[in-house]
Biopython code that builds the backbone (N, CA, C, O; Angstrom):
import numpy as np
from Bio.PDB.StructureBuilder import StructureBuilder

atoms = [
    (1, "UNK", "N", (74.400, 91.078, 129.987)),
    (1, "UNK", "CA", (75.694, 91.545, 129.519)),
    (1, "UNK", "C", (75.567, 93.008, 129.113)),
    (1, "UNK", "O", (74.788, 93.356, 128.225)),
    (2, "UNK", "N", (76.419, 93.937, 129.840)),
    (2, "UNK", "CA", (76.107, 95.082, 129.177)),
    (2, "UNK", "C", (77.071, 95.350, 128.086)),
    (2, "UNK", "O", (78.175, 94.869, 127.828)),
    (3, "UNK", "N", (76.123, 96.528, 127.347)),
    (3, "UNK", "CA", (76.686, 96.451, 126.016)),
    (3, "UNK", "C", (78.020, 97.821, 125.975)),
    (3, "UNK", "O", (77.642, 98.874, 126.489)),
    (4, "UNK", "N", (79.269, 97.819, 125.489)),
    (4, "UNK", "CA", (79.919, 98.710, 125.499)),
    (4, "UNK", "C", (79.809, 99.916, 124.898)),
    (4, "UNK", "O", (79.874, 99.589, 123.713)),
    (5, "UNK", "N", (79.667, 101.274, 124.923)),
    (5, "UNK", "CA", (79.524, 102.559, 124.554)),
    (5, "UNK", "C", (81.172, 103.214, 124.732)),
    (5, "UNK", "O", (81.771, 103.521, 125.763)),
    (6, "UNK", "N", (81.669, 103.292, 123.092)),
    (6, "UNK", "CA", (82.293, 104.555, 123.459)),
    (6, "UNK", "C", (82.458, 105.682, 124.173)),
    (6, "UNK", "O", (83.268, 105.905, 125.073)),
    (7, "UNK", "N", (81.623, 106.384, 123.701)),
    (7, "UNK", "CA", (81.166, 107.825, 124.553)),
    (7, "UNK", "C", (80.712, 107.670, 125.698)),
    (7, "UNK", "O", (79.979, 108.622, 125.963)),
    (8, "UNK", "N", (80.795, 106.731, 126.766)),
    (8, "UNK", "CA", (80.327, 106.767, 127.751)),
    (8, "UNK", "C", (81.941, 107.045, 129.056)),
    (8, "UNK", "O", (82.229, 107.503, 130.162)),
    (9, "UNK", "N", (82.494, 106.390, 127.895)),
    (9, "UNK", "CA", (83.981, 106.696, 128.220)),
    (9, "UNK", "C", (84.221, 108.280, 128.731)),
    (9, "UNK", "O", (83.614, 109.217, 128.213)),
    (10, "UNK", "N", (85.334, 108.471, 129.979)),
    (10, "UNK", "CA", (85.860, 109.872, 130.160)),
    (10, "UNK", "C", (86.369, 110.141, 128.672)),
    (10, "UNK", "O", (86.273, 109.309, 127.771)),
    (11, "UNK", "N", (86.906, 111.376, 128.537)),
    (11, "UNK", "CA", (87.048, 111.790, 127.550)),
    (11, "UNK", "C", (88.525, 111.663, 127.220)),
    (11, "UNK", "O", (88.705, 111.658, 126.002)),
    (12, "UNK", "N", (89.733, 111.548, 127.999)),
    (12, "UNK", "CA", (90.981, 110.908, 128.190)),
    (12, "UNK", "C", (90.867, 110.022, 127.453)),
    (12, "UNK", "O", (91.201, 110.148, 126.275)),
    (13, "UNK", "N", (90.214, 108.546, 128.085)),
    (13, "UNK", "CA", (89.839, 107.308, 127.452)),
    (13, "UNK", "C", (89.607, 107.112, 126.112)),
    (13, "UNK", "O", (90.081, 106.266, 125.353)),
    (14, "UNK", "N", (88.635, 108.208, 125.866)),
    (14, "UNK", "CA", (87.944, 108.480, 124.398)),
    (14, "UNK", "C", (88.989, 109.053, 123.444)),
    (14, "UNK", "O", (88.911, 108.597, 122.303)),
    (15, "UNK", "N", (89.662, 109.683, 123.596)),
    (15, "UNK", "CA", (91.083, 110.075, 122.853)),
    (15, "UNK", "C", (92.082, 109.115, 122.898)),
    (15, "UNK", "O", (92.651, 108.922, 121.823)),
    (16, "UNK", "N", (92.357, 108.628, 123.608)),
    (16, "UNK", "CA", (93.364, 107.298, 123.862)),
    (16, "UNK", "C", (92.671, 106.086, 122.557)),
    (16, "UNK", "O", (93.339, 105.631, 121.629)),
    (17, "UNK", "N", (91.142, 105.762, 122.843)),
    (17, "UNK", "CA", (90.673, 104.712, 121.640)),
    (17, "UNK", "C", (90.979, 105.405, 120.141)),
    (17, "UNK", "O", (91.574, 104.861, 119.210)),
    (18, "UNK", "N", (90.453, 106.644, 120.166)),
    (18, "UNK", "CA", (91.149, 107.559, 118.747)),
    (18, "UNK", "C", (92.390, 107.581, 118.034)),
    (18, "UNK", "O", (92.661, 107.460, 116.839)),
    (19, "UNK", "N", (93.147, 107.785, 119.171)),
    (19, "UNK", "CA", (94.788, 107.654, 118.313)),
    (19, "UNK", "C", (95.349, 106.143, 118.318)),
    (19, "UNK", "O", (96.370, 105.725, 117.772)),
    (20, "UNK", "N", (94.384, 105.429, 119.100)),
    (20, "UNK", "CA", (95.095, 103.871, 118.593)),
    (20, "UNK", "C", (94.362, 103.576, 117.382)),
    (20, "UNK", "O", (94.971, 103.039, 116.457)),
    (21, "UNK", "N", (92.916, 103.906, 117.245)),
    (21, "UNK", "CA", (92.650, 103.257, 115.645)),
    (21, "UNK", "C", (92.699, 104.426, 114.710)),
    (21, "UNK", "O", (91.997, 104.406, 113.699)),
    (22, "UNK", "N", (93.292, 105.202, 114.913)),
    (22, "UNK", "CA", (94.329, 106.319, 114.325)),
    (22, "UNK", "C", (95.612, 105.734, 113.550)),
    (22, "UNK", "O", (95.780, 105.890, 112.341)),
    (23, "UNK", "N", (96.584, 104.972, 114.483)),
    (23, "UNK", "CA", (97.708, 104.390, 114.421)),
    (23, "UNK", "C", (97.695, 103.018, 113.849)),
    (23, "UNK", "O", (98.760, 102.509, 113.501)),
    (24, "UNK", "N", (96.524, 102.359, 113.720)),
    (24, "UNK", "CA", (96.431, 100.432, 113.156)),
    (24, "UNK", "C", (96.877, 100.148, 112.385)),
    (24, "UNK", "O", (97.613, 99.172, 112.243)),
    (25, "UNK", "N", (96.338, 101.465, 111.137)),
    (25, "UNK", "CA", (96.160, 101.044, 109.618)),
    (25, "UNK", "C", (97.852, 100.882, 109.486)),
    (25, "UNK", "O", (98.555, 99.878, 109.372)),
    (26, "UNK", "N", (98.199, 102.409, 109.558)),
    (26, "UNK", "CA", (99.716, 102.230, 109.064)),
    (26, "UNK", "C", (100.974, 101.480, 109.922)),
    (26, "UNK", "O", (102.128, 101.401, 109.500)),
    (27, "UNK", "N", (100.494, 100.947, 111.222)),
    (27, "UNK", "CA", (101.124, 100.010, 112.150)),
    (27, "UNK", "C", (100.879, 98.292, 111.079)),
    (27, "UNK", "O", (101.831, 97.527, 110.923)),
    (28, "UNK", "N", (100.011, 98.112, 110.712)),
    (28, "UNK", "CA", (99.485, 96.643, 109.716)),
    (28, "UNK", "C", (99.874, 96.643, 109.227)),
    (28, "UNK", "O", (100.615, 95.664, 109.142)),
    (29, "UNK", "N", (100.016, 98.097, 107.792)),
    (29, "UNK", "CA", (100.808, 98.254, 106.697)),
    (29, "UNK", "C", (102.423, 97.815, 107.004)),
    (29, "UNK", "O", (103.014, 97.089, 106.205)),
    (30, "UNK", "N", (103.006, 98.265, 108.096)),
    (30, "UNK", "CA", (104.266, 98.088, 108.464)),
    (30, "UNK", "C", (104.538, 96.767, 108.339)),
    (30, "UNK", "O", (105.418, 96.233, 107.663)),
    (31, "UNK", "N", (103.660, 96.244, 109.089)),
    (31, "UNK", "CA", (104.373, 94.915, 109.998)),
    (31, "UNK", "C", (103.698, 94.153, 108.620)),
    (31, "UNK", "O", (104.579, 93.556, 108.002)),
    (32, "UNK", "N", (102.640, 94.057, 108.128)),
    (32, "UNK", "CA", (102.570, 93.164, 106.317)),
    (32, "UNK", "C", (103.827, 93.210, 106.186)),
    (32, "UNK", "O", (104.555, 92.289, 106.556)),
    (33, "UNK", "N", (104.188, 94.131, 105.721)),
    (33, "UNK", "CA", (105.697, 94.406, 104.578)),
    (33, "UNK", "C", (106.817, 93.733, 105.685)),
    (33, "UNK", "O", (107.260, 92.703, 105.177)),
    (34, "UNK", "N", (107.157, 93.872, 106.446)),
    (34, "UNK", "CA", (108.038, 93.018, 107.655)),
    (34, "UNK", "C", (108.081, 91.738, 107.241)),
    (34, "UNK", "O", (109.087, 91.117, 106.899)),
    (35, "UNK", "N", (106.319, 91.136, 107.300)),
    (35, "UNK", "CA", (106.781, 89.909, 107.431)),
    (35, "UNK", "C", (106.640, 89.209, 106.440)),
    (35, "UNK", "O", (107.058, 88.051, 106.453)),
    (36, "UNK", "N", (105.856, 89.878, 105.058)),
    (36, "UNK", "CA", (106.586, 89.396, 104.040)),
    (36, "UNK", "C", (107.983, 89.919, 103.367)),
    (36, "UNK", "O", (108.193, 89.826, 102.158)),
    (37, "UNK", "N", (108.693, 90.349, 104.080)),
    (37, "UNK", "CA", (110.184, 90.508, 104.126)),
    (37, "UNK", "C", (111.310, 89.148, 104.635)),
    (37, "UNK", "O", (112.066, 88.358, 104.071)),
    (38, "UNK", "N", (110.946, 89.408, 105.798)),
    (38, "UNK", "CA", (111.220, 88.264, 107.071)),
    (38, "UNK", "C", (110.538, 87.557, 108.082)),
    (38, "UNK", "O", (110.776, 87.472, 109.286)),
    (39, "UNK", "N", (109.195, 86.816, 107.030)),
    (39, "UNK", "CA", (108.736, 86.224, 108.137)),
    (39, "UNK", "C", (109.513, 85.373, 109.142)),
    (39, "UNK", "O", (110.371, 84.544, 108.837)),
    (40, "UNK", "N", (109.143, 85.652, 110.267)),
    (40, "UNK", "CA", (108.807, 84.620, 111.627)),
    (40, "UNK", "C", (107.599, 84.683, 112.438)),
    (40, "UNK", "O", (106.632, 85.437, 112.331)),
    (41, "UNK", "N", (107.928, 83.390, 113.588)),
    (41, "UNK", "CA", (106.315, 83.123, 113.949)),
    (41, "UNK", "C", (106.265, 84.459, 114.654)),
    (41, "UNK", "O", (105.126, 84.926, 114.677)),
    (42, "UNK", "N", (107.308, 85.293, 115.309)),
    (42, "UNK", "CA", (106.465, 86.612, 116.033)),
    (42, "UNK", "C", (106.011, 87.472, 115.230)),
    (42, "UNK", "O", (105.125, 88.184, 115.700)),
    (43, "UNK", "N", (106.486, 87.772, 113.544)),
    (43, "UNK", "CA", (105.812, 88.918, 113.039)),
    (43, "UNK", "C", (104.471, 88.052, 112.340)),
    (43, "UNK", "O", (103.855, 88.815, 111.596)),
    (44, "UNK", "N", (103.935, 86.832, 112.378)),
    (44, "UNK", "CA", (102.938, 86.172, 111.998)),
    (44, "UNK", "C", (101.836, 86.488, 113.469)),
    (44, "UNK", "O", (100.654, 86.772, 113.279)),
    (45, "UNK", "N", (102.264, 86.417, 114.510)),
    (45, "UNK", "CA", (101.133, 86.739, 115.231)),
    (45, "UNK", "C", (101.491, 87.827, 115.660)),
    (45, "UNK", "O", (101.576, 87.519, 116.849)),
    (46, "UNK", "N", (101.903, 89.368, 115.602)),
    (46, "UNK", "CA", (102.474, 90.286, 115.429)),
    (46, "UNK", "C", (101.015, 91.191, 114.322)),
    (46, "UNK", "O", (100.162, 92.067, 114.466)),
    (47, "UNK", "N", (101.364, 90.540, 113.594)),
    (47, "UNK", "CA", (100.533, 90.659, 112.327)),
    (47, "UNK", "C", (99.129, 90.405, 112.438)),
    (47, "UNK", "O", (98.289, 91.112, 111.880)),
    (48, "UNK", "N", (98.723, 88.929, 113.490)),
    (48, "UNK", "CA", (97.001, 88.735, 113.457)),
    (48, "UNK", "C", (96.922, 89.696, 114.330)),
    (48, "UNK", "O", (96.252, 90.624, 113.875)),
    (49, "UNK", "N", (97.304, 89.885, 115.370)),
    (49, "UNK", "CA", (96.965, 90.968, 116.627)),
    (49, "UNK", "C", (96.203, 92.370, 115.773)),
    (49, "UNK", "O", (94.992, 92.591, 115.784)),
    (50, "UNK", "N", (97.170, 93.153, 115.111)),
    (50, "UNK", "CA", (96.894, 94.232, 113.977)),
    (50, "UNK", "C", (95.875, 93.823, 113.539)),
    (50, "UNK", "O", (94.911, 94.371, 114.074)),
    (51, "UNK", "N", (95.550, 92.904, 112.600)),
    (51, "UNK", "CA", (94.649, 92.504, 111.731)),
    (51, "UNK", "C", (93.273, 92.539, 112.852)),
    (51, "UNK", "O", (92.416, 93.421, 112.901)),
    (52, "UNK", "N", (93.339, 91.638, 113.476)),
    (52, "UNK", "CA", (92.120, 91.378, 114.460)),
    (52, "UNK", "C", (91.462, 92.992, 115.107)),
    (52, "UNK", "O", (90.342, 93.470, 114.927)),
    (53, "UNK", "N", (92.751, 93.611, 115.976)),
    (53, "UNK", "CA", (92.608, 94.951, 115.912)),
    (53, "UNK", "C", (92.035, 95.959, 115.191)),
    (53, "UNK", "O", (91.178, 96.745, 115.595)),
    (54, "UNK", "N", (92.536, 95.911, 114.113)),
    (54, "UNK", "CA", (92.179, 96.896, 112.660)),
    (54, "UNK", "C", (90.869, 96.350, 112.487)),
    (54, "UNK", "O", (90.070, 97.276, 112.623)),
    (55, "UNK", "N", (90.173, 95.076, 112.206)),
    (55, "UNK", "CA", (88.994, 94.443, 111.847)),
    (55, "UNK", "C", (87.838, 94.879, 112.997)),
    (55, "UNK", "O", (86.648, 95.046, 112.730)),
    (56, "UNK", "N", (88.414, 95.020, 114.266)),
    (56, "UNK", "CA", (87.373, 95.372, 115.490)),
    (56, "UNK", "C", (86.989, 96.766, 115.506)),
    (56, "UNK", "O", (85.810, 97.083, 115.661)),
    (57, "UNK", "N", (87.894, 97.601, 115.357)),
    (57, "UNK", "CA", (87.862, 98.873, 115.017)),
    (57, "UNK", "C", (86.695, 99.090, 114.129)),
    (57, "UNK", "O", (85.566, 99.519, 114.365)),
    (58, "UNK", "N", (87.345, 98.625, 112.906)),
    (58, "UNK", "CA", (86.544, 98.881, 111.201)),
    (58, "UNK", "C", (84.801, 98.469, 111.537)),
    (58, "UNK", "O", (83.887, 99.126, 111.038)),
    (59, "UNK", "N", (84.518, 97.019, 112.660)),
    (59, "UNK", "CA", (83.997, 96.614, 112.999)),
    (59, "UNK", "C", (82.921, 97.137, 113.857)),
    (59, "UNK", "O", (81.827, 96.587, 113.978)),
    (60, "UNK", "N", (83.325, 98.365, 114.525)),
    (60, "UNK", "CA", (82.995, 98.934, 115.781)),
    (60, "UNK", "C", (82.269, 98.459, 117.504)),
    (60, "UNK", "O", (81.411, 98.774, 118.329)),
    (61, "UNK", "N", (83.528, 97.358, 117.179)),
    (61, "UNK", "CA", (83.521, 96.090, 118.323)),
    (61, "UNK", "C", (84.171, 97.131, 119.613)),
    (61, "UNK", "O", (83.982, 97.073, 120.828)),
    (62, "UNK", "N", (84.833, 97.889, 118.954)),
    (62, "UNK", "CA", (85.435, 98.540, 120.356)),
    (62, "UNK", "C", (85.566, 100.070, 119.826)),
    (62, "UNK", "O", (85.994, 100.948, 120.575)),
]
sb = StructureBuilder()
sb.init_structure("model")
sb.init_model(0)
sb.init_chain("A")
sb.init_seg("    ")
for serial, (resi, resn, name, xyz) in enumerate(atoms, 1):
    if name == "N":
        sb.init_residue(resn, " ", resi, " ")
    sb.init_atom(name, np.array(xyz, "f"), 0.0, 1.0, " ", f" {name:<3s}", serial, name[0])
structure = sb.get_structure()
């Protein structure tokens, strides 16, 4: 299995992964407050997507 490298990425690519875990934190923050506003089941898995996201990031799964 090979193992994934950021930087092995073009550099396009490599800016593209930047401004999405750029954008998570305060995209999570959003959609929290949403859906403890108005939860439903889409802002509940709306919400793990972010979370899982934000955690892989923080993680440096991707």
């Amino acid at each position: 299995m090979a193992r994934y490298y950021r930087y092995r990425l073009p550099p396009w690519a490599r800016k593209c992964i930047i401004v999405i875990e750029r954008c998570t934190l305060p995209l999570l923050i959003f959609q929290l407050i949403r859906t403890l506003l108005f939860p439903t089941t889409l802002d509940v898995i709306i919400l793990a997507v972010f979370v899982l996201l934000f955690v892989a990031f923080h993680q440096e799964w991707i």
